[in-house]
matplotlib code that plots the C-alpha trace (Angstrom):
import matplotlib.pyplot as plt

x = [-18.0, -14.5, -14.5, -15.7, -13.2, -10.5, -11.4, -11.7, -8.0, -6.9, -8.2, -6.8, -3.3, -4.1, -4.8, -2.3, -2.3, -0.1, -3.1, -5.1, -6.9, -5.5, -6.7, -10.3, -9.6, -8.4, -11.3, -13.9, -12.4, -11.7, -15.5, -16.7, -14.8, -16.0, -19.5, -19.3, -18.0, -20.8, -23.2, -21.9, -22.3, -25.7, -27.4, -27.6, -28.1, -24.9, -27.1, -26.6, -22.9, -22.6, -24.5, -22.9, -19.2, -21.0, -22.0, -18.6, -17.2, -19.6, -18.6, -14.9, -15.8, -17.9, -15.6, -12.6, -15.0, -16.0, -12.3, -11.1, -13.6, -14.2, -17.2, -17.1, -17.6, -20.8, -21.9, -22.8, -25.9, -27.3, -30.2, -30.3, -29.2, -32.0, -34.4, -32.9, -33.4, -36.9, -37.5, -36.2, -38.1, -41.7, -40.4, -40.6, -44.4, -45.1, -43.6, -42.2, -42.2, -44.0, -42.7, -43.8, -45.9, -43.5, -43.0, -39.6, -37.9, -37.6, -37.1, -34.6, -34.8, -31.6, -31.6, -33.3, -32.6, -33.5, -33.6, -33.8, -29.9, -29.2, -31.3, -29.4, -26.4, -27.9, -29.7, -26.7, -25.1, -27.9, -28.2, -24.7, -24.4, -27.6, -26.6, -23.3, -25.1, -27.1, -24.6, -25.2, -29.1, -28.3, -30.4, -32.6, -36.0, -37.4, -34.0, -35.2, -38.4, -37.4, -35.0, -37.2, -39.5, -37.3, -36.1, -39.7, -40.6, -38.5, -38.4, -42.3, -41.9, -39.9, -42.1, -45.0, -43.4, -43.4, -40.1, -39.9, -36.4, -34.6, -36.7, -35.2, -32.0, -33.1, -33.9, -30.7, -28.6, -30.7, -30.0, -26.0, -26.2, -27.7, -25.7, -22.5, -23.2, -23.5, -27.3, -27.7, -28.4, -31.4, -32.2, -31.7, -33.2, -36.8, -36.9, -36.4, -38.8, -41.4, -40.2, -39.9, -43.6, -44.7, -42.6, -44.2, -47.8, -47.3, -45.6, -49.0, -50.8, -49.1, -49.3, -53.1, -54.8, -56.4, -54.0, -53.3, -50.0, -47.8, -48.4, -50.1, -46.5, -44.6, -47.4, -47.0, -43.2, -43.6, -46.3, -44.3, -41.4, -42.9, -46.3, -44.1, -47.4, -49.7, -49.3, -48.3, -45.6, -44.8, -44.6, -42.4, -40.2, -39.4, -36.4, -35.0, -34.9, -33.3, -30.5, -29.6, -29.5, -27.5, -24.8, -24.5, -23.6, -21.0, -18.4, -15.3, -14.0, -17.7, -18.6, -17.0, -18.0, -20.3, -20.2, -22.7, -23.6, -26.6, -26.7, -26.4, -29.4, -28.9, -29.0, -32.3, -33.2, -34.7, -33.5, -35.2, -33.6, -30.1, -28.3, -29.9, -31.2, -29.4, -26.4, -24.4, -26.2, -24.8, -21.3, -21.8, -22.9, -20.2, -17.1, -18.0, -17.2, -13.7, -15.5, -18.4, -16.1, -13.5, -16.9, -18.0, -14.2, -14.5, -17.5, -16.6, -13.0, -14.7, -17.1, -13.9, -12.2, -15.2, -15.5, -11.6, -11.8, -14.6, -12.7, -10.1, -12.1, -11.4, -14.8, -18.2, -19.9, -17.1, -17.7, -21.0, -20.4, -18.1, -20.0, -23.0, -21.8, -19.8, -23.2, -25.2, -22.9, -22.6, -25.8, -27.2, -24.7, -26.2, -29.2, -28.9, -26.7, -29.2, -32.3, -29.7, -28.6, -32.7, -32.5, -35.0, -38.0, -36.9, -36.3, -35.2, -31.8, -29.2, -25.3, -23.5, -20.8, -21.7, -25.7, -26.6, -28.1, -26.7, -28.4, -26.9, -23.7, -22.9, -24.6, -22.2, -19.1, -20.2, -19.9, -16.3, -15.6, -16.9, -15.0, -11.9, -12.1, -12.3, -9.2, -7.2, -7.7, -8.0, -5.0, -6.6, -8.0, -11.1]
y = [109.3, 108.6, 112.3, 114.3, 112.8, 113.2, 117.1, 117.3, 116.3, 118.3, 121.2, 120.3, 120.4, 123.6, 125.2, 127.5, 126.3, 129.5, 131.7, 129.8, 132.6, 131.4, 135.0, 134.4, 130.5, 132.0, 135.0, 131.7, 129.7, 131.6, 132.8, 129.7, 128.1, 131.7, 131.1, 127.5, 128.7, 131.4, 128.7, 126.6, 129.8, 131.0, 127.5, 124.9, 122.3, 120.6, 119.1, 123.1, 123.0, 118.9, 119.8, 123.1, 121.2, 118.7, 120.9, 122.8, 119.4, 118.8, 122.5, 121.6, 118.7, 120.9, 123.7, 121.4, 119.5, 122.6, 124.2, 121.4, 121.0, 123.6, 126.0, 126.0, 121.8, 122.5, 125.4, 122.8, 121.5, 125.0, 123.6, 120.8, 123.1, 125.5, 122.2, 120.8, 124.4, 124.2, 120.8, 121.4, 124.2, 122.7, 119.7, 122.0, 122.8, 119.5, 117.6, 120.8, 121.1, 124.2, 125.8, 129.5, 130.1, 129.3, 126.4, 125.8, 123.2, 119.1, 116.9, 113.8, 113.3, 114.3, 117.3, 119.1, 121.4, 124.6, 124.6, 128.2, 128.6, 126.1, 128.1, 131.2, 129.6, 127.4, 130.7, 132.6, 129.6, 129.4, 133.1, 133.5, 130.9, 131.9, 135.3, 134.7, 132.1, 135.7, 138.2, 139.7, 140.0, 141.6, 145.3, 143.2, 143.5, 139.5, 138.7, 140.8, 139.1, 135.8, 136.0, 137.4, 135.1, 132.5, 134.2, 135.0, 131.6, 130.2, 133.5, 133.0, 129.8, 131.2, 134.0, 131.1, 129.9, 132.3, 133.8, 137.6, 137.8, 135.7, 136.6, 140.2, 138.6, 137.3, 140.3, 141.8, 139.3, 139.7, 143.6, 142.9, 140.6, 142.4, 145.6, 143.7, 141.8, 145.5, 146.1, 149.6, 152.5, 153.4, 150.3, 150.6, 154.4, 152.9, 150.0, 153.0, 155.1, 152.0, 150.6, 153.0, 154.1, 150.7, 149.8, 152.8, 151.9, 148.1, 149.5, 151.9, 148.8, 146.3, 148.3, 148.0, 146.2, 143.7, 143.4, 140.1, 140.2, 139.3, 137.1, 137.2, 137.3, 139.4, 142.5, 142.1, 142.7, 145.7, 147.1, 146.3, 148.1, 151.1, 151.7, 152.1, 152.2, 149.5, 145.5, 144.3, 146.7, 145.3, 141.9, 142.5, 144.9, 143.3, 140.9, 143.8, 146.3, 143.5, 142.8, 146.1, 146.5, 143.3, 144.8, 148.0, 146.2, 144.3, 147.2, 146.9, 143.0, 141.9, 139.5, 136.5, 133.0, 131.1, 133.7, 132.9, 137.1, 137.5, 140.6, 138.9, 139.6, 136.2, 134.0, 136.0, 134.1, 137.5, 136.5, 134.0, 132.0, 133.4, 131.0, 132.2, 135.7, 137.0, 135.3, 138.8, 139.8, 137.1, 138.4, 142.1, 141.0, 138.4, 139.6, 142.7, 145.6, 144.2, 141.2, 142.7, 145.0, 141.4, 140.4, 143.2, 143.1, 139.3, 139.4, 142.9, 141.1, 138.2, 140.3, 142.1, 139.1, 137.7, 141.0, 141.0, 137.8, 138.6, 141.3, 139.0, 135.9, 134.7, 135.2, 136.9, 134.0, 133.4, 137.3, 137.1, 134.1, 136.0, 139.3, 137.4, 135.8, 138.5, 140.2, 137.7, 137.6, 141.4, 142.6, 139.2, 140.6, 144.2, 143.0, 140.7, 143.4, 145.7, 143.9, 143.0, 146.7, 147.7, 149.7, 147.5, 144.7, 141.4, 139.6, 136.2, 136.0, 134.3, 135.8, 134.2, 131.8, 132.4, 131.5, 127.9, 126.0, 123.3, 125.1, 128.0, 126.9, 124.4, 126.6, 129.6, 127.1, 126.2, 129.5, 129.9, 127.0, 128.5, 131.7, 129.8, 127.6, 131.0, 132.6, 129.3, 130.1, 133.7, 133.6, 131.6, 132.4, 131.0]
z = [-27.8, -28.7, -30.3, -27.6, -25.3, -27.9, -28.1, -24.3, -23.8, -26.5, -24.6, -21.7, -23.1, -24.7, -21.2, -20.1, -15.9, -15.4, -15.9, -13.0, -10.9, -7.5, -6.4, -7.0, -5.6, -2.0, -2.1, -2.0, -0.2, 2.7, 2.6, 2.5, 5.4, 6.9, 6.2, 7.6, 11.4, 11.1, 10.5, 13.3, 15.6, 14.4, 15.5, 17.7, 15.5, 13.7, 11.2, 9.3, 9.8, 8.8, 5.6, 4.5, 4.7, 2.6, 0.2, 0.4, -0.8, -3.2, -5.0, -4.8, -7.0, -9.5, -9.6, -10.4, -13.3, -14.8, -14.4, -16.4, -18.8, -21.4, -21.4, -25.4, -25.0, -23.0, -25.1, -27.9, -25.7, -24.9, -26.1, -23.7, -20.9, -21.1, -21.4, -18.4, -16.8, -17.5, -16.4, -13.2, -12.6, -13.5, -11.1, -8.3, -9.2, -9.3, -6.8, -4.8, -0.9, 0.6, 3.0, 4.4, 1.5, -1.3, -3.0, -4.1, -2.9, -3.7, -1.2, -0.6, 2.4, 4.2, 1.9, -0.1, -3.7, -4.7, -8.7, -9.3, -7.6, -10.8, -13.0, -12.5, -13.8, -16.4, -18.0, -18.3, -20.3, -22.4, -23.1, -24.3, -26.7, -27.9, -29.1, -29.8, -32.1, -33.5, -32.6, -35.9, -35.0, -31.3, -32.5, -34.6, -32.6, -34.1, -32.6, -29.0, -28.6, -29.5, -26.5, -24.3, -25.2, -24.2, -21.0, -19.9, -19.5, -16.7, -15.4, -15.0, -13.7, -11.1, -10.1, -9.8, -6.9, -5.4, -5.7, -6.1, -5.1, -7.6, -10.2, -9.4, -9.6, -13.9, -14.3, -13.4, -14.8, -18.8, -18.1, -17.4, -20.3, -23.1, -22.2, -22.5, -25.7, -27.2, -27.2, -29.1, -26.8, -28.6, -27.7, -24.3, -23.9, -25.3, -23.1, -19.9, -21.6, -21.2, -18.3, -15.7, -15.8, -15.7, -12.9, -11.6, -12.0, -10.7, -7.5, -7.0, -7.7, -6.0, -2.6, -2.7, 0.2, -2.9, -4.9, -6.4, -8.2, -5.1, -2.5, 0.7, 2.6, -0.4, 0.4, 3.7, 3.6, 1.4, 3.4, 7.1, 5.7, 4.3, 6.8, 10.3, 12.8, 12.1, 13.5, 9.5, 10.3, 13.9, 12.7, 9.2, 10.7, 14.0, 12.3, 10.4, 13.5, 15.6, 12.7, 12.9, 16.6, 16.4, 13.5, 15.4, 19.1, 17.4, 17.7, 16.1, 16.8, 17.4, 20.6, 19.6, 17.9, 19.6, 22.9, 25.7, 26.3, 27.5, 25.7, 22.0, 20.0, 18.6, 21.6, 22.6, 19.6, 18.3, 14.7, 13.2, 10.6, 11.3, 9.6, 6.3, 5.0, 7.9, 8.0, 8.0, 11.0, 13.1, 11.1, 12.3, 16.0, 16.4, 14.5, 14.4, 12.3, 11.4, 10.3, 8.4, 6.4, 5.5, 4.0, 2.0, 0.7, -0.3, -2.3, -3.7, -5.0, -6.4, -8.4, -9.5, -10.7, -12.3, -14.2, -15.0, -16.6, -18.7, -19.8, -21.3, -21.7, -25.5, -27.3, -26.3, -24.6, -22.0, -21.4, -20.7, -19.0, -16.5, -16.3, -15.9, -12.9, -11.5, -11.6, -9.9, -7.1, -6.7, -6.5, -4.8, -2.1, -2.0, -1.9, 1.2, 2.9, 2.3, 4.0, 6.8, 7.3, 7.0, 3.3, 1.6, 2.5, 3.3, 0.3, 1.0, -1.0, 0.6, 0.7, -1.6, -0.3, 3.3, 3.7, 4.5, 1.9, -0.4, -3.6, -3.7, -2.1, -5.1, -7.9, -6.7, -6.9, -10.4, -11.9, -10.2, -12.3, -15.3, -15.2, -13.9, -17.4, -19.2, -17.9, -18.3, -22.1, -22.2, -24.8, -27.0, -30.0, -32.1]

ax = plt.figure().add_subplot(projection="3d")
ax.plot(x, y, z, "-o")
ax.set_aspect("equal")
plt.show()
């Protein structure tokens, strides 16, 4: 014991505190504090806006732990990282909450966690320790399936939830991942040679009225967005069409925080859920197009600076610990602006740093302390 702390203050005075990323620090921050007065605006309830402060606190504290304490020190326990990861995930299918047809939440009462926002960060931890443990093996394909292997499995127990859109999310991040840790481009040509026609053949499939790969609600989305004049369609499409109706009337300084216009596609309560998946639709409506573009920029410099630090984090796994995060949060982003502004079905991701929910609010946090811990020793070596 008396070792580990030994080595952890060592560390510390080996951190160089003038490479702190206040940029990235600000770029959160002020979407957070965002997020939380867009929270407060989208309800009428205070319990949303009492509980996202709380978990805003609660991230502080985990950013500031995992700034200080080196990502090499927890790399030793990948091992217990990815069985934690697991065991948290196989909680939720046992003692889960269900609620609209997914199960993926456990409850304590005054609030409730949503393991797979951990797992995404907890995976990516595990991943690069474990091939930076076989970086000599990264083409070798034993190597390949062992990994997968490894990957598929809370991946799967994601997807059992049901939870198509984060497990979208794992599959982007193992892409991100693999590419940066120098996967051959053979490698990576086969892989589209097989994949594309079976993505191809499951989205035939998975658009059948009997289908039994998604669920009930998942083929309904899919089928509302892409068959325009039938009721599934009515129904599934009717939030979408109002968040854009909503983004569009917002002109350029939108209608104001908590307005009372009678006009306000949100206090017609035609978005359900606003404080959530469509958190940027109350943005475009209310603050308008000055608002939603401050946003876009936010995330969009974030993802930057996760990307820039991987660039000149000290060894492989604090590189694909930053581009694996960097990634996470950019194309989580797309995604939700994407189902806001009507490109693709509803998915259900939130928008990172903005959406209520304690989850992802504290898991995002985590990995700013991650890369933060990277760049303080970016000029080390090992």
């Amino acid at each position: 014991m008396k070792s580990r702390f030994e080595y952890m203050i060592n560390m510390l005075k080996r951190y160089n505190f003038r490479n702190l990323n206040i940029r990235l620090i600000i770029y959160v921050l002020v979407l957070t504090i965002l997020g939380i007065n867009v929270i407060s605006s989208a309800t009428d309830s205070s319990v949303y806006e009492a509980k996202q402060v709380l978990g805003f606190i609660i991230g502080l504290v985990i950013m500031v732990a995992l700034t200080l304490i080196s990502y090499n020190f927890l790399l030793r326990y990948y091992w217990i990282i990815y069985g934690l990861n697991l065991a948290m995930l196989l909680s939720v299918l046992i003692f889960g909450e269900s609620a609209k047809g997914a199960q993926r939440w456990i409850d304590f009462g005054f609030f409730q966690i949503q393991p797979s926002e951990f797992s995404k960060i907890l995976i990516v931890l595990f991943v690069a320790q474990f091939i930076v443990k076989h970086k000599d093996k990264i083409n070798d394909i034993k190597f390949l399936a062992t990994l997968l292997i490894l990957y598929l499995i809370p991946l799967a127990l994601i997807f059992k939830q049901p939870n198509l859109s984060t497990s979208i999310v794992f599959f982007i991040l193992f892409c991100v991942i693999m590419f940066i840790a120098g996967l051959s481009y053979k490698i990576i040509g086969v892989i589209f040679a097989v994949t594309i026609p079976i993505a191809i053949i499951l989205g035939i499939l998975v658009m059948q009225p009997n289908q039994s790969i998604l669920a009930p609600h998942q083929y309904d989305r899919l089928v509302g967005f892409f068959e325009k004049d039938n009721e599934i369609a009515a129904r599934i499409r009717y939030q979408q069409e109002n968040s854009v109706m909503a983004i569009g009337s917002g002109g350029l300084f939108g209608k104001g925080l908590n307005n009372n216009t009678i006009t306000s596609v949100k206090n017609a309560n035609f978005i359900s859920e606003p404080q959530t998946d469509f958190i940027y639709t109350i943005i475009g409506e209310e603050l308008g197009f000055v608002g939603a573009a401050a946003v876009i920029i936010l995330l969009a410099l974030i993802t930057f600076e996760c990307f820039r630090a991987g660039s000149r984090a000290p060894n492989l796994a604090g590189r694909l610990i930053c581009c694996g995060f960097g990634a996470q949060i950019g194309f989580q982003a797309i995604i939700n602006l994407a189902v806001a502004t009507m490109l693709i079905p509803n998915t259900g991701l939130t928008l990172p740093f903005v959406s209520y929910g304690l989850s992802s609010l504290t898991s995002a946090f985590a990995g700013v302390g991650l890369v933060l811990n990277i760049d303080l020793q970016r000029r080390l070596t090992y």
